[in-house]
N, C-alpha and C positions, 0 to 999 in steps of 0.2 A: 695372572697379570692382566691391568685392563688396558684394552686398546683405546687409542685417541679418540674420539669422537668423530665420526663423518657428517658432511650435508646434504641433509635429504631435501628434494625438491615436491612440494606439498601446493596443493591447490583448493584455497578453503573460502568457500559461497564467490566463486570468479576471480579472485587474488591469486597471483603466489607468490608464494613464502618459499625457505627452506627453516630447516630446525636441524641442529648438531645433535646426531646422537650416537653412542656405541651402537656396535655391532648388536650385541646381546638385547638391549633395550628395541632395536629396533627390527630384529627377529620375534620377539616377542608379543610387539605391539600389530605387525601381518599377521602373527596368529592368531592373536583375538579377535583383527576385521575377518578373518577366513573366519573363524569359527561364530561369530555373531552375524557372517554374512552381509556385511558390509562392504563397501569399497573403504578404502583407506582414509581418504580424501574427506569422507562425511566423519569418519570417527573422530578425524584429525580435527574439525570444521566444531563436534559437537563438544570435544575437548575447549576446544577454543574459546567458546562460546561461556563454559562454565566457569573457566580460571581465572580468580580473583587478579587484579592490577599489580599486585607484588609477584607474582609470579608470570614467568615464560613459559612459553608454549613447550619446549621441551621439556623443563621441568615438569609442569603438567604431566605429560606423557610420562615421563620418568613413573608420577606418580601413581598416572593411572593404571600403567606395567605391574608397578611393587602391588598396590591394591589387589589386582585381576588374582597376581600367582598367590595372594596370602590367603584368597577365598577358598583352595586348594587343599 
């Protein structure tokens, strides 16, 4: 079953933001900043930066989650 989406509180180049996301997306997207060694905050910031105008920031994330685990 998937749980509701939560609001994460995000801080990207001196803004902040939040973004809704599951649990599981958003365990997953810690462990790629832990594992890339980054803070959250700049992964979030570099996502941001890349994703086209039809798309949200969590989306993004969404996307860029499924991507990370497909390389797998």
């Amino acid at each position: 079953m998937m749980m509701r989406p939560k609001k994460r509180s995000l801080t990207l180049r001196g803004h902040r933001t939040s973004v809704s996301l599951e649990d599981a997306f958003w365990d997953e997207f810690c462990r790629i900043a832990q594992e890339k060694k980054r803070p959250i905050n700049d992964l979030a910031a570099e996502i941001d930066a890349q994703r086209g105008l039809d798309c949200g920031l969590a989306s993004a994330i969404r996307l860029y989650v499924l991507s990370d685990l497909k390389k797998v």
